[in-house]
Residue frames relative to the residue before (quaternion, step in Angstrom):
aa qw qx qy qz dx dy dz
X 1.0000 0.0000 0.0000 0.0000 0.00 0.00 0.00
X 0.5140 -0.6237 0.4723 0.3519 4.00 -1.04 1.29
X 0.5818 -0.4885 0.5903 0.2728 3.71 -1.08 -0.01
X 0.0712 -0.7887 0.5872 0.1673 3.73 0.02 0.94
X 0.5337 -0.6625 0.4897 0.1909 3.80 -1.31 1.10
X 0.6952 -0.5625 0.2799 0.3493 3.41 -1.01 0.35
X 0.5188 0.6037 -0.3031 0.5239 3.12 1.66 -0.51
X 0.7946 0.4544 -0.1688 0.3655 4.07 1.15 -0.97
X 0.3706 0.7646 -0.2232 0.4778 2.61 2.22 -0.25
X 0.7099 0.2653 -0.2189 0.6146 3.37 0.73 -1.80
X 0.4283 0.6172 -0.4995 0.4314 4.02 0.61 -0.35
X 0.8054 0.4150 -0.1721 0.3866 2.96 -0.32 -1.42
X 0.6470 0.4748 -0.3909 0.4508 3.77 0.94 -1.00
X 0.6079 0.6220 -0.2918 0.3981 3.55 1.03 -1.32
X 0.7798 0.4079 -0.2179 0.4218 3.65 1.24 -0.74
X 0.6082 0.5578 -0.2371 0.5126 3.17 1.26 -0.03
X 0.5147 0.6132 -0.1523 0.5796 3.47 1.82 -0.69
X 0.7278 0.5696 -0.1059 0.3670 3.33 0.81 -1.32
X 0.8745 -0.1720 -0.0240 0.4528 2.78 1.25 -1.38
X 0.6046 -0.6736 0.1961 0.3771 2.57 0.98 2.50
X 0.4320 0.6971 -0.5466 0.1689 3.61 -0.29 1.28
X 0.3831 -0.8875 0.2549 -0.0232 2.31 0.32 2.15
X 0.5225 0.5084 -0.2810 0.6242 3.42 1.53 -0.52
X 0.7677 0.4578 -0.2286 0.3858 3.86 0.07 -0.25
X 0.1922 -0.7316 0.6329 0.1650 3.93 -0.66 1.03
X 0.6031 -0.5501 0.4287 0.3872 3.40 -0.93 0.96
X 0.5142 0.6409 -0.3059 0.4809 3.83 1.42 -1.78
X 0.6578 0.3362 -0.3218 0.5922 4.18 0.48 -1.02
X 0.6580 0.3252 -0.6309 0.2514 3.67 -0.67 0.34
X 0.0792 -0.6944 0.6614 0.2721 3.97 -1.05 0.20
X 0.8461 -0.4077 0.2795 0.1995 2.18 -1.97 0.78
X 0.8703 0.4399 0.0626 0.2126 3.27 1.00 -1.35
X 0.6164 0.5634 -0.1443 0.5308 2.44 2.69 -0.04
X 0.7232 -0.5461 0.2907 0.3070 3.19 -0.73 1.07
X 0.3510 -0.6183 0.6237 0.3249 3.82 -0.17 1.42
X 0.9666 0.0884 -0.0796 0.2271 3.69 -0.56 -1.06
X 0.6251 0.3976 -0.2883 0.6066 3.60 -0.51 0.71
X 0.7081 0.3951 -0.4174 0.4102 3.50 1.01 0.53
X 0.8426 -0.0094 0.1520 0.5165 3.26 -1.38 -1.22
X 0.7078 0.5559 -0.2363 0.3663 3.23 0.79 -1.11
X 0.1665 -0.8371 0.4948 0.1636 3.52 1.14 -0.56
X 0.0476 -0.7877 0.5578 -0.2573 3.48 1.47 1.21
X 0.2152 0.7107 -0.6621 -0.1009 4.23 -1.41 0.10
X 0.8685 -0.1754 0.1711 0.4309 3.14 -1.59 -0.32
X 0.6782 0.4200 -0.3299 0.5048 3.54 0.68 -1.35
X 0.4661 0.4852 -0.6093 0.4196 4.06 0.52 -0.69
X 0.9501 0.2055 -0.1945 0.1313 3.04 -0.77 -1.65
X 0.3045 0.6965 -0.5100 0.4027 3.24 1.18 1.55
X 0.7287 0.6135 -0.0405 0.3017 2.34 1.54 -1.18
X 0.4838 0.6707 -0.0423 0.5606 2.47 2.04 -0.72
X 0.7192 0.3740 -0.2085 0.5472 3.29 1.32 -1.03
X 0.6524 0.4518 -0.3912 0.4661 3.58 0.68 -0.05
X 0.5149 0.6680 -0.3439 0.4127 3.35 1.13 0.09
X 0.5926 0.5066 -0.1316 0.6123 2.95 0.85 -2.02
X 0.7027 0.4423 -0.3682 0.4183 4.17 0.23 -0.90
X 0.6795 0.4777 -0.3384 0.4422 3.75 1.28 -0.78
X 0.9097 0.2920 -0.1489 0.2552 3.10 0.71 -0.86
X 0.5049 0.4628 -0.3073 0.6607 3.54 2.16 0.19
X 0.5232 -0.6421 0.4957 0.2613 3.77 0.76 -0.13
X 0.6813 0.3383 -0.3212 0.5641 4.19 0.88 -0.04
X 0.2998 -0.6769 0.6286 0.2385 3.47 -1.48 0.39
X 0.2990 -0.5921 0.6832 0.3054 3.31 -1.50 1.18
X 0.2552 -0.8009 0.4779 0.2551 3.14 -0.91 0.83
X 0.5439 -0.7212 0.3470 0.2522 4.15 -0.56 0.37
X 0.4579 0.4260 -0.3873 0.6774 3.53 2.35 0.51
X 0.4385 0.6061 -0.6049 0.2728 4.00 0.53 0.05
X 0.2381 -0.6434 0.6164 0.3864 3.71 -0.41 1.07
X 0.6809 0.4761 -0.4730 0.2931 4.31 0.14 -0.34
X 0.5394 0.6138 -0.5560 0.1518 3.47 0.91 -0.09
X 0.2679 0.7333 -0.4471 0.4367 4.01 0.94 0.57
X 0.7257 0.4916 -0.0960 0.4717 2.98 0.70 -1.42
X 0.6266 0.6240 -0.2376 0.4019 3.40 1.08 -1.73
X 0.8371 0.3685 -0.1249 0.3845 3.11 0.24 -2.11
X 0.1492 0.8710 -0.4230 0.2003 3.63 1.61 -0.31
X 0.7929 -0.2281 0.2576 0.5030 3.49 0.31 -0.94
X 0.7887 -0.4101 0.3247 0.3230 3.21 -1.13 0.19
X 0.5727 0.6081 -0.1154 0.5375 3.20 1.18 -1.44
X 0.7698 0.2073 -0.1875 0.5739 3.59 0.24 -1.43
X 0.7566 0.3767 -0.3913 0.3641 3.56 -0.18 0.13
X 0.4913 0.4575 -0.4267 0.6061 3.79 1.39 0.65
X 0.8046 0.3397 -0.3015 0.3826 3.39 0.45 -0.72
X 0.2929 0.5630 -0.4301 0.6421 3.52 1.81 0.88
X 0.7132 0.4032 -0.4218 0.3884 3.23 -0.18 -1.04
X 0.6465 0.6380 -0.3223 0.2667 3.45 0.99 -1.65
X 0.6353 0.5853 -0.2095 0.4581 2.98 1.02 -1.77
X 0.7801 0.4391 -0.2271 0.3835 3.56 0.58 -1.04
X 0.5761 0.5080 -0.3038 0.5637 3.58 1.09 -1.12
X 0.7687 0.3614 -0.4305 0.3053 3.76 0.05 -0.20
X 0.4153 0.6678 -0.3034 0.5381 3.57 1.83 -0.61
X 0.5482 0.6523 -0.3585 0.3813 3.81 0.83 -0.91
């Protein structure tokens, strides 16, 4: 499993928080696995959820017509290093 960065850390806590998965340490997602269709068992309605989070607490909306949000939500990894990319543009 990748080493999740300080940035995937608070990600990762923020996603686990969100949507109360209560079975999951923020420390057990990696970086590198697929958010949905995996272990997690993550769907559509999560990663709304997910985005209104990420919109409360980085200040940018992910928006839900972004033909990249595929890409985005991809993994842990790629969807912090959005945020990063996006939270500093803010």
């Amino acid at each position: 499993m990748a080493t999740q960065t300080e940035a995937q850390k608070e990600l990762a806590e923020l996603i686990v928080t969100s949507l109360n998965l209560e079975a999951v340490k923020p420390a057990d997602i990696d970086p590198e696995a697929p958010l949905f269709g995996s272990d997690l068992g993550l769907d559509s309605i999560d990663a709304l959820e997910i985005a209104l989070a990420v919109s409360k607490r980085y200040g940018f909306q992910l928006k839900s017509d972004n033909p990249d949000n595929r890409t985005i939500f991809t993994n842990l990894r790629s969807l912090s290093e959005h945020i990063e990319q996006h939270r500093a543009a803010a």
